[in-house]
C-alpha positions as CSV (number, residue, x, y, z in Angstrom):
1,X,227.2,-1.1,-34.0
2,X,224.1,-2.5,-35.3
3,X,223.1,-6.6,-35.6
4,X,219.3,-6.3,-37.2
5,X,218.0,-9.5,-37.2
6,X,214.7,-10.5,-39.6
7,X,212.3,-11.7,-36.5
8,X,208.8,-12.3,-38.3
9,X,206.2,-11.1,-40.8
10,X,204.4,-8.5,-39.2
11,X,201.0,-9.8,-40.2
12,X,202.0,-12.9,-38.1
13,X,201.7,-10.6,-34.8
14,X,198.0,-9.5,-34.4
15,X,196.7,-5.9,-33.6
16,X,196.7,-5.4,-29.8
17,X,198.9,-8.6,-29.4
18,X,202.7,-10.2,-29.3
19,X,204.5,-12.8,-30.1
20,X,208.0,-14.2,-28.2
21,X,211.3,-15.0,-30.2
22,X,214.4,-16.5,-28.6
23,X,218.2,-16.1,-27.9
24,X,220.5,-17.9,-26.7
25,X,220.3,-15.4,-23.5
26,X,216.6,-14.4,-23.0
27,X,212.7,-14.3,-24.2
28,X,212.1,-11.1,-26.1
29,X,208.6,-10.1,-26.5
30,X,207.5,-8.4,-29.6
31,X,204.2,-6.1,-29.1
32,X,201.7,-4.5,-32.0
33,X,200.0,-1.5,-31.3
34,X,196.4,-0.1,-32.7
35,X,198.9,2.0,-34.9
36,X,200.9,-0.6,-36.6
37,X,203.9,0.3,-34.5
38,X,206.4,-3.3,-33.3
39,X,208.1,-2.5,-30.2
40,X,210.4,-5.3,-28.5
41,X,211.3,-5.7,-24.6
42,X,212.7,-8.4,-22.5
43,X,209.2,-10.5,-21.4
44,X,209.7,-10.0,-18.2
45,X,208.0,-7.7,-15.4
46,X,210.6,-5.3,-13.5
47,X,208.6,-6.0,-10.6
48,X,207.7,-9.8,-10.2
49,X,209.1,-11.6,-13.6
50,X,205.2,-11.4,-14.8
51,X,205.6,-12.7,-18.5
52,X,204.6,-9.4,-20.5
53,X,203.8,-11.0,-23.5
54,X,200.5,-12.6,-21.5
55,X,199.9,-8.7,-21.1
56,X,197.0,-6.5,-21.8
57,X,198.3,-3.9,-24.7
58,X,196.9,-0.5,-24.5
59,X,198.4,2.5,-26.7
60,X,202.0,2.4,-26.0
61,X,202.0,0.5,-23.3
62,X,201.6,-3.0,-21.7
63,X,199.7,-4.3,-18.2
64,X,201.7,-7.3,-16.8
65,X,199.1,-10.0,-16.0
66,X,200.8,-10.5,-12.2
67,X,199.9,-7.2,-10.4
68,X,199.0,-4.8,-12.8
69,X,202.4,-3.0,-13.4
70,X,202.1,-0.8,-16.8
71,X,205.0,-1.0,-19.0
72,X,205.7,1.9,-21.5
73,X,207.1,-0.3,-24.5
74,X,208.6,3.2,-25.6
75,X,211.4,3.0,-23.2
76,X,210.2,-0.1,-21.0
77,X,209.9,2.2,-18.1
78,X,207.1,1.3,-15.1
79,X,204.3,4.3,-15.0
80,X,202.7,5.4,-12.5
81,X,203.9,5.6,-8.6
82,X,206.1,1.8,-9.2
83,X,209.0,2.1,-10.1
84,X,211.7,0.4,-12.4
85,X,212.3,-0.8,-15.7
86,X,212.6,-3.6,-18.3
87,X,215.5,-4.0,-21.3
88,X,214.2,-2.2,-24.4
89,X,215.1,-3.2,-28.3
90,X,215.4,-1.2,-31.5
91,X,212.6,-2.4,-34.0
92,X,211.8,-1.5,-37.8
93,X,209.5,-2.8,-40.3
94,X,210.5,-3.0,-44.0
95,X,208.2,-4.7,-46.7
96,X,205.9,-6.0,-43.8
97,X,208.7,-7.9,-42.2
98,X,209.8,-6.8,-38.7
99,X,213.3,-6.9,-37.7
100,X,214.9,-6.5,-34.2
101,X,218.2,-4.8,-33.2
102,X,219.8,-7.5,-30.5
């Protein structure tokens, strides 16, 4: 079962940059890619609670601004030898407005 929720304009997140919406339960970070591609994951660092959305964006990926850690925002898996992972979220973008599966 789906709950898409409209989250922001997509021009309001710059290229190479995020932005952080709220719930009730957690901080969500939204990142834009190069490409034009919104992904969403819990803004938090599987490895010290580094807030993500402070992160470096490269391609797919983030680089949490603690120690490094590089986040695939694909499937919020750690790369590299560290290991663990972070909650991901669904994301589309219709008529320039992004919307986020919670």
């Amino acid at each position: 079962m789906s709950n898409w929720k409209e989250v922001v304009a997509l021009d309001d997140i710059p290229a190479l940059g995020s932005r952080v919406i709220r719930t009730k339960d957690q901080e969500i970070a939204l990142f834009r890619t190069s490409d034009d591609n919104v992904f969403a994951v819990h803004n938090s660092c599987p490895h010290a609670g580094g807030v993500l959305s402070e992160g470096i964006v490269h391609g797919h990926k983030v680089t949490c601004p603690l120690h490094n850690w590089v986040i695939n925002l694909e499937d919020g898996e750690a790369q590299g030898v560290d290991e663990g992972s972070t909650a991901c979220f669904e994301t589309k973008i219709e008529s320039g407005v992004v919307y986020i599966n919670l």
